[in-house]
C-alpha positions in Angstrom: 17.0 5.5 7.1 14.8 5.6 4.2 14.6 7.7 1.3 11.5 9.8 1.8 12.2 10.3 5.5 15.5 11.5 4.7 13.8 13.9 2.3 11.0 14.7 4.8 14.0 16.1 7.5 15.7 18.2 5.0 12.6 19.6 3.6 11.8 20.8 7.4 15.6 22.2 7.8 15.1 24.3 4.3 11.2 25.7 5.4 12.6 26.5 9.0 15.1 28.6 7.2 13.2 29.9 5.0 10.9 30.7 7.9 7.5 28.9 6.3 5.7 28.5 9.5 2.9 26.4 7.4 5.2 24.2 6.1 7.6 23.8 9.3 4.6 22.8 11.4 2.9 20.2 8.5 6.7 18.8 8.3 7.3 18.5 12.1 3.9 16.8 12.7 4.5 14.3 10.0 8.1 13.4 11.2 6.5 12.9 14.7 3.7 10.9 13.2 6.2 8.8 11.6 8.7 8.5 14.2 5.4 7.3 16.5 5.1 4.7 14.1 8.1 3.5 14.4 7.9 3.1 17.9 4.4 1.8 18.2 4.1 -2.2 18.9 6.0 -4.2 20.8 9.3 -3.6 19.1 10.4 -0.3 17.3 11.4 -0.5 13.8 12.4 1.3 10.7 9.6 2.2 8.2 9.9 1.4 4.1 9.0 4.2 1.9 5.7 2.6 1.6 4.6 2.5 5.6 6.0 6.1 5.5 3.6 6.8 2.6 0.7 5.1 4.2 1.6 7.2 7.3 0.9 10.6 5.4 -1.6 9.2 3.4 -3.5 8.7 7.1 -2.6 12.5 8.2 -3.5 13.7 4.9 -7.0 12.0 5.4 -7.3 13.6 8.8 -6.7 16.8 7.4 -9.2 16.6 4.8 -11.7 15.5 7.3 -10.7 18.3 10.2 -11.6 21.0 7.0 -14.5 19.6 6.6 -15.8 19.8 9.8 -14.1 23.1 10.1 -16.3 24.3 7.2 -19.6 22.6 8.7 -18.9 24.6 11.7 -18.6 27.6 9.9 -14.2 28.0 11.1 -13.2 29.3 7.6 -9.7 30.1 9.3 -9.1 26.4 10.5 -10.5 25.2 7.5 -8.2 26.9 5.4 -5.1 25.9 7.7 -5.9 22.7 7.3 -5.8 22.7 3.8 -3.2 24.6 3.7 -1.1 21.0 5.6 -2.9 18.8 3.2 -1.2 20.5 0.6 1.9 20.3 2.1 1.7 16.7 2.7 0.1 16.0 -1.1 3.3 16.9 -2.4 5.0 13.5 -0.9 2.4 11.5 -1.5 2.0 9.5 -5.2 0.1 11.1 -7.7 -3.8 10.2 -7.0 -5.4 8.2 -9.9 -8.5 9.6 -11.9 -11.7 8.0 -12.3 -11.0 6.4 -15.4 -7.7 4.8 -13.9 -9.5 3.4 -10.6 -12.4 2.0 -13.0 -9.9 0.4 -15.3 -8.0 -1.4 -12.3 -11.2 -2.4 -10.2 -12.7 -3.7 -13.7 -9.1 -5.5 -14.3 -9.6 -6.9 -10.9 -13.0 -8.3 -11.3 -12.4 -10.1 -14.2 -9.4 -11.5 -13.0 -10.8 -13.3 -9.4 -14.1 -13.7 -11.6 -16.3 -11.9 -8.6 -19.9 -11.8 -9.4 -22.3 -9.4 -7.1 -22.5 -7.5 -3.9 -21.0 -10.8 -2.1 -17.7 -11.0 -3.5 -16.8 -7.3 -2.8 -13.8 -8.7 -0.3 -12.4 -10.5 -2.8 -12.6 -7.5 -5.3 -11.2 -5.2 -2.8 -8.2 -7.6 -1.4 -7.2 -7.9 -5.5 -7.2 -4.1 -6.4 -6.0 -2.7 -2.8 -2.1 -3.8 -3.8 -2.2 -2.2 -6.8 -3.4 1.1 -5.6 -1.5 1.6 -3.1 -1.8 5.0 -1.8 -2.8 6.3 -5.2 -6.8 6.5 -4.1 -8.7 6.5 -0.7 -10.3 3.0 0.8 -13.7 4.6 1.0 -13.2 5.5 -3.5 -12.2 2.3 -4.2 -14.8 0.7 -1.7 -17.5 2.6 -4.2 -16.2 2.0 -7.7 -16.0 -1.9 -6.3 -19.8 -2.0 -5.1 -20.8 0.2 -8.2 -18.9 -2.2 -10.7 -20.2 -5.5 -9.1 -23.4 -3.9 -8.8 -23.7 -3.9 -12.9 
């Protein structure tokens, strides 16, 4: 069993103890998310650390996305609960990178496959998507990459 799922169960044993409803129900959700995962496809496996990270990355998108529409909808009570799990699931997720950081990688990227223009955005985005990792959402990078190649 990996390192972060490990982590993930023992994390839900302490807030069920501790009788954190908010972080008991983020932590069960993202177990079964992951545990789904494993099973999904025509054989079931083990996940890395990494798919397990790319796993809560995805649930912490959806969460993100459920407050917004929450708050579009006027639901200030759903919204908030939804934040509320996103925060909970930020804390085992890798630090996000600034602005400054994604520019500098994207920048590193384009002058490494020598892209030129709107056209080689693919390229661009299959070079800098390994080193980011989890640390930044597609649809950031995705901008930064069309804004730089844009220049």
């Amino acid at each position: 069993m990996s390192a972060l799922k490990e982590k993930l169960e023992t994390d839900l044993s302490d807030a069920m103890r501790a009788r954190d409803e908010v972080r008991t129900r983020t932590l069960r959700m993202a177990l079964t998310a992951v545990k789904t995962e494993e099973v999904a496809g025509k054989q079931a496996r083990v996940l890395s650390d990494d798919d397990i990270v790319k796993v809560l990355t995805r649930e912490a998108k959806k969460r993100r996305e459920a407050a917004t529409a929450f708050d579009d909808a006027g639901r200030d009570e759903q919204a908030r609960a939804e934040r509320d799990e996103g925060a909970v699931l930020e804390d085992y997720l890798p630090a996000q990178l600034g602005d400054d950081e994604l520019a500098a990688l994207v920048a590193d990227a384009i002058a490494a496959t020598g892209a030129e223009g709107p056209r080689a955005m693919g390229q661009v985005m299959k070079a800098v998507n390994p080193k980011v990792a989890g640390r930044a959402e597609g649809g950031r990078v995705a901008a930064e990459v069309k804004r730089q190649l844009a220049e």
